[in-house]
C-alpha positions in Angstrom: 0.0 0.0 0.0 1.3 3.4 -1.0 0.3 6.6 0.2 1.1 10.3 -0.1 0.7 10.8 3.8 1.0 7.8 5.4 4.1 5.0 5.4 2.7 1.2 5.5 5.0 -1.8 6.3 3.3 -5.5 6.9 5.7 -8.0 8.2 4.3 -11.2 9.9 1.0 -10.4 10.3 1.4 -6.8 11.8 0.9 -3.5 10.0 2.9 -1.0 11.2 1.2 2.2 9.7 2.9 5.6 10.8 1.3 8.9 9.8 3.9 10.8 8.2 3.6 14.5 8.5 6.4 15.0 10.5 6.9 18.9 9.3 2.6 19.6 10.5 3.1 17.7 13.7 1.2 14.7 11.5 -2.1 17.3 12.3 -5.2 15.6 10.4 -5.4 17.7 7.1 -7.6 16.3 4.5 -5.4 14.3 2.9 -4.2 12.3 5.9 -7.2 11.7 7.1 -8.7 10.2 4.1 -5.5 8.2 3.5 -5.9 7.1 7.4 -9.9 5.9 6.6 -8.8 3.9 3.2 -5.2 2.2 4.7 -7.5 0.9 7.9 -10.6 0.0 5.7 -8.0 -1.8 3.2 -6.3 -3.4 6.2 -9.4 -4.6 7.5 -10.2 -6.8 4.4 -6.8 -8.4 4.4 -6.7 -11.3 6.3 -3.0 -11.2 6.5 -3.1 -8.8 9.0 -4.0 -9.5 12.5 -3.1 -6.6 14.5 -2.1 -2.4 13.6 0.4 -0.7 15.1 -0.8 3.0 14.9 2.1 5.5 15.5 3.2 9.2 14.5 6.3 10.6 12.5 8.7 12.6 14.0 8.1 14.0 17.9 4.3 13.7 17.8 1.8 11.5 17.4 -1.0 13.7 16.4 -1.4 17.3 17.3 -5.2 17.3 16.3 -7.1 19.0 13.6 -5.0 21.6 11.2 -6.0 24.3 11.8 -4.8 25.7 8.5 -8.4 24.6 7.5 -10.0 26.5 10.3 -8.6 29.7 9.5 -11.3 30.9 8.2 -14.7 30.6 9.3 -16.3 28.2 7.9 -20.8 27.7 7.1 -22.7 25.3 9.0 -22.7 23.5 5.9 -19.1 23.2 5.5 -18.4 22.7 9.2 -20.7 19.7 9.7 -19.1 18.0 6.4 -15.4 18.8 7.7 -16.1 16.7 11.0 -18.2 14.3 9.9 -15.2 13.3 7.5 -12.7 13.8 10.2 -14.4 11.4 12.3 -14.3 8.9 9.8 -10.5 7.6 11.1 -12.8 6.9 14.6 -15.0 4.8 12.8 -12.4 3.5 10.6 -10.7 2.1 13.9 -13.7 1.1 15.9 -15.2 -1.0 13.5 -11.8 -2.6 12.5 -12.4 -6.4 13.8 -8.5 -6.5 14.4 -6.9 -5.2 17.6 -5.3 -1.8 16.9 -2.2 -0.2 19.2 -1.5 3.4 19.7 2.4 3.8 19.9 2.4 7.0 21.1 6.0 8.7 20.6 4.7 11.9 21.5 2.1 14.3 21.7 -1.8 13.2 21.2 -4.0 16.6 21.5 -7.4 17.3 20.7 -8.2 15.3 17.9 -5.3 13.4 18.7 -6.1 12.3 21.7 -9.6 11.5 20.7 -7.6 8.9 18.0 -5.6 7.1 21.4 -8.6 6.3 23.3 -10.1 5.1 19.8 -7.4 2.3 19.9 -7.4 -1.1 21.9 -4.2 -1.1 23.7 -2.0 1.8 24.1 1.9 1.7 24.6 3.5 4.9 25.2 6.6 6.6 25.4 7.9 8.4 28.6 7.8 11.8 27.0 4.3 11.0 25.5 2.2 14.0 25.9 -2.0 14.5 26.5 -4.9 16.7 26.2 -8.6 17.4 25.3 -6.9 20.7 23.5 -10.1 22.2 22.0 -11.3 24.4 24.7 -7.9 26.8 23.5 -9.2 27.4 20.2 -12.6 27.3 21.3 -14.3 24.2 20.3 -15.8 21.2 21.8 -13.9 17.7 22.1 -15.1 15.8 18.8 -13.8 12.8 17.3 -15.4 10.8 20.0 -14.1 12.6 22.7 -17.0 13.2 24.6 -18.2 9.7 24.2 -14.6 7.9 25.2 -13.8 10.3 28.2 -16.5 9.7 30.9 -16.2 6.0 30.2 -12.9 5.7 30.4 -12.2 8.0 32.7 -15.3 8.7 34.7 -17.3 11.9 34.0 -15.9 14.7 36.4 -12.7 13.6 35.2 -13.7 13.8 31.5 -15.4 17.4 32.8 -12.1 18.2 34.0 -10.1 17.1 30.8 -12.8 19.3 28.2 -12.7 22.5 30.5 -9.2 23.0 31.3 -7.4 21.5 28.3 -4.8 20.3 30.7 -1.7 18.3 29.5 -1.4 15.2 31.3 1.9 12.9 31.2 2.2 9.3 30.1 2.3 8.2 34.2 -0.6 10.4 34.6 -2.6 8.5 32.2 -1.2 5.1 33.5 -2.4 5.5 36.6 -6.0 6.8 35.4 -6.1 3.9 32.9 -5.4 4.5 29.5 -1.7 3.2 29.0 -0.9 -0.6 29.0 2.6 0.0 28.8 5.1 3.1 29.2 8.5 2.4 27.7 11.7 4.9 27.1 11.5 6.1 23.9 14.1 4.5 21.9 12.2 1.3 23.2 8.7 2.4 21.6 8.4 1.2 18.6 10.3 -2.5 19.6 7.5 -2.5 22.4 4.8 -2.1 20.4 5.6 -4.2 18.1 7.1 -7.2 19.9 3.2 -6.7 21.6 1.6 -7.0 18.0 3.8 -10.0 17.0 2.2 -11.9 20.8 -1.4 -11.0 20.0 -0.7 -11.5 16.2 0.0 -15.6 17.1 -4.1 -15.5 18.4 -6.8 -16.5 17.0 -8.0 -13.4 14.5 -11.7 -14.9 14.8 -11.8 -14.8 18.2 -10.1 -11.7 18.7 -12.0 -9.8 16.4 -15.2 -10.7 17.8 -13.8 -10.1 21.3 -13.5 -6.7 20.1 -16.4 -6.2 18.9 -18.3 -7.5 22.2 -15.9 -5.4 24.6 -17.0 -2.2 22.2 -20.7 -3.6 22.0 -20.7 -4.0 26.0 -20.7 0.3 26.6 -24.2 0.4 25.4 -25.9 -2.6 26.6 -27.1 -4.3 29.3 -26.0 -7.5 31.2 -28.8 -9.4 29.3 -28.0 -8.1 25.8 -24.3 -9.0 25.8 -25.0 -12.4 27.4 -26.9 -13.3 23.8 -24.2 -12.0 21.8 -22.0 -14.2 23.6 -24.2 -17.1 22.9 -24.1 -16.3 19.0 -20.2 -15.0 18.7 -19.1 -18.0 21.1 -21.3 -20.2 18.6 -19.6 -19.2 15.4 -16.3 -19.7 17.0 -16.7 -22.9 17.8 -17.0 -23.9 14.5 -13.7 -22.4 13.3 -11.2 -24.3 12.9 -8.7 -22.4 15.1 -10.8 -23.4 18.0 -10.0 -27.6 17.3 -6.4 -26.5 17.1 -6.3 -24.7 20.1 -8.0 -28.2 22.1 -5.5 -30.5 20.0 -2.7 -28.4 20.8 -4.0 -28.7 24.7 -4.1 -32.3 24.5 -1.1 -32.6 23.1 0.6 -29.9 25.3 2.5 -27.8 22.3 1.2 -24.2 21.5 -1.2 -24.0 19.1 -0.6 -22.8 15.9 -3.9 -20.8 14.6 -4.1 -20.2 11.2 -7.1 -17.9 10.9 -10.0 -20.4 9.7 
């Protein structure tokens, strides 16, 4: 995959896709954006990858939205088209069935931000940087932000986060939650990796829809989820990565899924 915005590498089942706008702080302009909705979309259908490793160019991961494009005021019209597409990379990652990692190598503001807590597992440098940004240009947290915030973080704290604009630290976010790992940064990008590789060796059907029910699971009840087990667990069942997994049991080796 080739893109003007974005550098691709695939290698054992990982996609290692790094946003490459080093000289804009890899900001979401247009074309970014739209490259970042078709490489996940694209990735999504190949069932050579299991896992994305999502990381920035340069010292930053993402500062946000470019504001380049918000220089001048824009019609309703135009507004709601700009962040409807914007929020497109949300969707893009949300409705991937494959587990996605943040490497964060530096800051993720506004927009940014919103993009970490889109991801399933976070790993993050020490120098890794944080904030709901948008109240200092005078906007409200979009790209999800309002919806990931109070459920990851509880809702004073995601009051907190959208009024102040604070920057938080990676050990701040540790300790509230977000980050699975914090690592030096020469380390990152190893890290994140060498943790794609381990969930790569999974089973991508089971995986995927373990995804899909831990996303499903914000917005139903106890009931609802307990039938969507019954159906997902079902359909697993009659893959055949889940006999490999019981032969490789019985015969006490690790198994060796193959994706069917």
């Amino acid at each position: 995959m080739h893109y003007q915005t974005l550098l691709v590498d695939i290698l054992d089942h990982v996609a290692m896709v790094r946003m490459n706008r080093a000289e804009s702080m890899n900001a979401l302009e247009y074309k970014l954006r739209a490259d970042l909705v078709d490489c996940l979309q694209t990735i999504s259908e190949d069932d050579e990858v299991r896992v994305v490793v999502l990381i920035g160019s340069g010292k930053t991961f993402c500062a946000g939205g470019d504001l380049r494009e918000l220089r001048h005021k824009m019609k309703i019209d135009q507004a709601r088209k700009y962040v409807h597409h914007v929020s497109r990379v949300i969707l893009a990652i949300q409705n991937m069935e494959k587990p996605v990692i943040a490497a964060v190598n530096g800051a993720a503001m506004g927009a940014g931000f919103s993009i970490v807590m889109a991801c399933d597992l976070v790993v993050a440098s020490e120098i890794a940087r944080f904030s709901q940004s948008f109240v200092h240009v005078g906007l409200i947290p979009d790209l999800g932000g309002t919806y990931f915030t109070p459920r990851l973080f509880g809702l004073q704290r995601a009051k907190e986060f959208a009024f102040t604009g604070k920057i938080l630290s990676s050990n701040e976010m540790a300790r509230l939650g977000l980050i699975n790992q914090i690592v030096p940064p020469q380390e990152l990008e190893n890290k994140a990796i060498e943790l794609a590789h381990q969930i790569a060796e999974g089973p991508p059907l089971a995986l995927g829809l373990t995804k899909k029910l831990l996303n499903q699971s914000w917005n139903s009840n106890l009931d609802e989820m307990l039938e969507l087990e019954v159906q997902y667990q079902a359909t697993c069942m009659q893959s055949e990565d889940h006999m490999e997994g019981i032969r490789a049991f019985y015969e006490k080796r690790k198994p060796k899924f193959k994706g069917g």
